[in-house]
C-alpha positions in Angstrom: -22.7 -20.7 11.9 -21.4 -16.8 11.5 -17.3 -16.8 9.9 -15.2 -14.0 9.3 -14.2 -14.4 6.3 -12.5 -11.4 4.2 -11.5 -8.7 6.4 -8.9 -6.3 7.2 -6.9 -4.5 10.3 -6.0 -0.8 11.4 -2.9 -0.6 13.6 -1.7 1.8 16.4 0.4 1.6 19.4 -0.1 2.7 22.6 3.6 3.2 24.7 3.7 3.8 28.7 6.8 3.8 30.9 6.6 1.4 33.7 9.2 2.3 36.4 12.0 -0.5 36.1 10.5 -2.5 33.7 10.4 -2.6 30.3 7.7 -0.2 28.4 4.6 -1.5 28.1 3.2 -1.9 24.1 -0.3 -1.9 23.1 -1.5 -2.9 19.3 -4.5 -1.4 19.1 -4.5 -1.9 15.8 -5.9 1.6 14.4 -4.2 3.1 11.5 -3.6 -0.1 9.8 -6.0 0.8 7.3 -8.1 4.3 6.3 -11.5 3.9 8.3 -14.0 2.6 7.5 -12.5 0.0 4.8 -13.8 -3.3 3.2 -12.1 -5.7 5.6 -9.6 -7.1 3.4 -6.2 -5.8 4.7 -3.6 -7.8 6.0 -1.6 -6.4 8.8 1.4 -8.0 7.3 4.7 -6.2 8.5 2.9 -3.2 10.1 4.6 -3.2 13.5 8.3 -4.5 12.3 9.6 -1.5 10.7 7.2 -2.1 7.2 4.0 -2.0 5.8 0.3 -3.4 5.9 -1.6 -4.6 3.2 -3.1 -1.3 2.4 0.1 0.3 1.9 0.5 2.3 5.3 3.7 2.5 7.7 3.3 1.6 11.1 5.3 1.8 14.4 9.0 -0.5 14.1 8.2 -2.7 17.3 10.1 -5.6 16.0 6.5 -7.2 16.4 6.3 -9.8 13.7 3.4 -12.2 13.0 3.9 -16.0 11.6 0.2 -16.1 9.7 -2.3 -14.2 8.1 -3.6 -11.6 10.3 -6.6 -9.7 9.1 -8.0 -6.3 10.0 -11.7 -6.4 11.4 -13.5 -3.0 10.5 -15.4 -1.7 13.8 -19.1 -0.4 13.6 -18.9 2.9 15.7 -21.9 5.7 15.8 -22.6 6.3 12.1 -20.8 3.6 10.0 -21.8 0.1 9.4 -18.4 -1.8 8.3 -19.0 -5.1 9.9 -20.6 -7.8 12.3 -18.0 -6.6 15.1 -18.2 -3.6 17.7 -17.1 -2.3 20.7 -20.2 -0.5 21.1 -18.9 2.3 23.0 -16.7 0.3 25.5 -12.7 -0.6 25.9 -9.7 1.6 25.7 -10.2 4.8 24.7 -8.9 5.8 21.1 -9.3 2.2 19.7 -12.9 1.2 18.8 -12.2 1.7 15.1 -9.8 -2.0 14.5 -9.0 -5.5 15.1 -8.1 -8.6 14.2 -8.9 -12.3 13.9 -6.2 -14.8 12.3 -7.3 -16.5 9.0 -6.0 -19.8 9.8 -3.4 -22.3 11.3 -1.6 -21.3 14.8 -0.1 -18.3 14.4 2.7 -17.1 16.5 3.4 -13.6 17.4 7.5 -13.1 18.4 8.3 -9.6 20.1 12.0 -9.6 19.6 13.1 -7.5 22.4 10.9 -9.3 24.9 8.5 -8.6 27.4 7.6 -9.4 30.9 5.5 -9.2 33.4 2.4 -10.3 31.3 0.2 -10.1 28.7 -3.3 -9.1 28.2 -6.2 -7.9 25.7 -9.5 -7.8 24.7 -11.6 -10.5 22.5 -15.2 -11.5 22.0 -16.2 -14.7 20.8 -19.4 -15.5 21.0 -19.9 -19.1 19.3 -17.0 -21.1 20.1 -15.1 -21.6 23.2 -11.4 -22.7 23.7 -9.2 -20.5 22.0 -5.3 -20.9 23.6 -3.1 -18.0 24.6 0.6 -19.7 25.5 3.2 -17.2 26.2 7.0 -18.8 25.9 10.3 -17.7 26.9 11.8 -17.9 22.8 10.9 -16.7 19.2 8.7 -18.7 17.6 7.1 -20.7 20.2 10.2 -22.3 21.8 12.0 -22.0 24.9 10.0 -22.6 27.8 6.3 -22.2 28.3 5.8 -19.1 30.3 1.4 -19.3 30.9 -1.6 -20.5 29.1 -5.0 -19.7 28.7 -8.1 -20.8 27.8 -10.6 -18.6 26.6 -14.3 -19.4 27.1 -17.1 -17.3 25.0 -18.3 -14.1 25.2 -21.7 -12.3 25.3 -23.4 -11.0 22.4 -25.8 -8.8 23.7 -25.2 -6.1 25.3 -24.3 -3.1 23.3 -26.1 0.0 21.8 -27.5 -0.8 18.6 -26.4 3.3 17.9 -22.7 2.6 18.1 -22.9 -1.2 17.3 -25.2 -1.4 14.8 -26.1 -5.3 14.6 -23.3 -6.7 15.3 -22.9 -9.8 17.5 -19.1 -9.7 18.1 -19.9 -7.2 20.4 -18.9 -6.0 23.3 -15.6 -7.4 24.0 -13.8 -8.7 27.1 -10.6 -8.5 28.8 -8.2 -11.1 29.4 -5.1 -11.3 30.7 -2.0 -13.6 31.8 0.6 -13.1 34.1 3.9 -14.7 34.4 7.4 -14.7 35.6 10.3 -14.4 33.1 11.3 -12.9 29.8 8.6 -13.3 27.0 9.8 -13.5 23.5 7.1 -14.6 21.5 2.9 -15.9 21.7 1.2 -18.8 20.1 -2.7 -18.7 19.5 -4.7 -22.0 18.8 -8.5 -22.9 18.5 -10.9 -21.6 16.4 -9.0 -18.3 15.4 -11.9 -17.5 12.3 -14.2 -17.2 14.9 -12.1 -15.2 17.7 -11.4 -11.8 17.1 -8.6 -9.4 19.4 -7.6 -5.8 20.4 -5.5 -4.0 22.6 -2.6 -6.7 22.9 -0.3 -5.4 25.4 2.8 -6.5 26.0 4.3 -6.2 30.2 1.1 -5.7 31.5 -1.8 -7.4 32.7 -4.2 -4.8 31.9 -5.4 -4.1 28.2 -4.2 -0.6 27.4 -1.7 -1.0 30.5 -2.0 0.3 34.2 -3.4 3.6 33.4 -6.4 1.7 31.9 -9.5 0.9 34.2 -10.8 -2.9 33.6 -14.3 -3.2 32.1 -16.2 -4.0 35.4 -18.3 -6.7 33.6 -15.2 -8.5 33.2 -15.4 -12.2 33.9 -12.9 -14.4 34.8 -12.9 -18.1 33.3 -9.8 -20.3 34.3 -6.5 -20.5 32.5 -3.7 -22.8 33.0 0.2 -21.5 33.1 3.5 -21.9 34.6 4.1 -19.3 36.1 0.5 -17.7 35.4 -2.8 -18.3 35.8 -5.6 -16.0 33.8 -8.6 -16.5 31.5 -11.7 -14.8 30.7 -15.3 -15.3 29.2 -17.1 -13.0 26.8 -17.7 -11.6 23.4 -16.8 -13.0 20.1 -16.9 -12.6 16.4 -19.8 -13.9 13.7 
């Protein structure tokens, strides 16, 4: 069985306007780190007005994580910096980072809230039934908002050019929608073996509405209270 063990994350932001509601945030997670890198960064404080690991600033988005999160290098055309891709699919602008969390059931609080939904991309191609549970309060408390279930992902699929050999590759959407004010989101399962990119925050699309969904996109079956979402797809090794 394939871990991730000692690696790192890049972090950027993606902002779009959305009428009446709030602005819609993406972590895409590139300029955590300098590319490529050895996959040892932490994201640490990043997006809440401090630093990562390696040292650089990132976006103050009062976005604060509970656990270790760790930057996964991406193999794109011409460097080999891990077993994870996006070989050429996904958002535009962020095939070069992600994440996986080390251990435990992190929480991610976003202390101005969001609503609407929330959505990304993973891959997870060895183990099934990682949790997404958006609640109403920081740090997991309040009321629960939606859950998901995540199934696994594909690991075939992308060019071996951009890719190289990696079998967390390509990765899939998912996405959650629910009614409410969102403060915070709790992540269980196997979360070694899961990694994520393009969390966005008031949207159900990764990237936001401007984005087009992957149309090999599959939908699995996810449980919530006010929102109903899950996905199958890639994973990581």
């Amino acid at each position: 069985m394939r871990f991730l063990r000692t690696w790192a994350l890049a972090g950027g932001v993606l902002l779009a306007a959305t009428g009446a509601q709030a602005a819609v945030i993406t972590l895409n997670f590139e300029g955590v780190a300098p590319y490529p890198n050895t996959n040892d960064v932490l994201v640490n404080v990043f997006y809440n007005g401090g630093t990562s690991s390696a040292g650089l600033s990132g976006p103050n988005l009062g976005v604060s994580f509970s656990g270790d999160v760790l930057l996964l290098c991406l193999n794109t055309a011409g460097t080999v910096c891990s077993n994870t891709s996006k070989g050429g699919f996904g958002v535009p602008g962020s095939d070069k980072g992600a994440i996986f969390f080390l251990s435990g059931n992190p929480i991610m609080n976003v202390a101005a809230g969001f609503d609407t939904g929330f959505s990304g991309v993973f891959s997870a191609p060895f183990t099934p039934g990682t949790t997404v549970k958006v609640w109403s309060e920081l740090d997991a408390a309040g009321s629960l908002l939606g859950e998901l279930v995540l199934g696994t992902t594909p690991s075939t699929g992308c060019d071996p050019s951009i890719a190289g050999s990696a079998n967390y590759c390509p990765f899939v959407d998912f996405s959650l929608a629910f009614s409410g004010l969102a403060k915070s989101v709790a992540f269980g399962g196997t979360l070694n073996q899961q990694a994520f990119d393009d969390l966005t925050f008031g949207s159900v699309t990764p990237g936001g509405e401007s984005q087009v969904p992957e149309p090999g996109t599959l939908a699995l079956l996810g449980l919530g209270l006010a929102g109903i979402g899950l996905v199958r797809r890639r994973k990581l090794n």
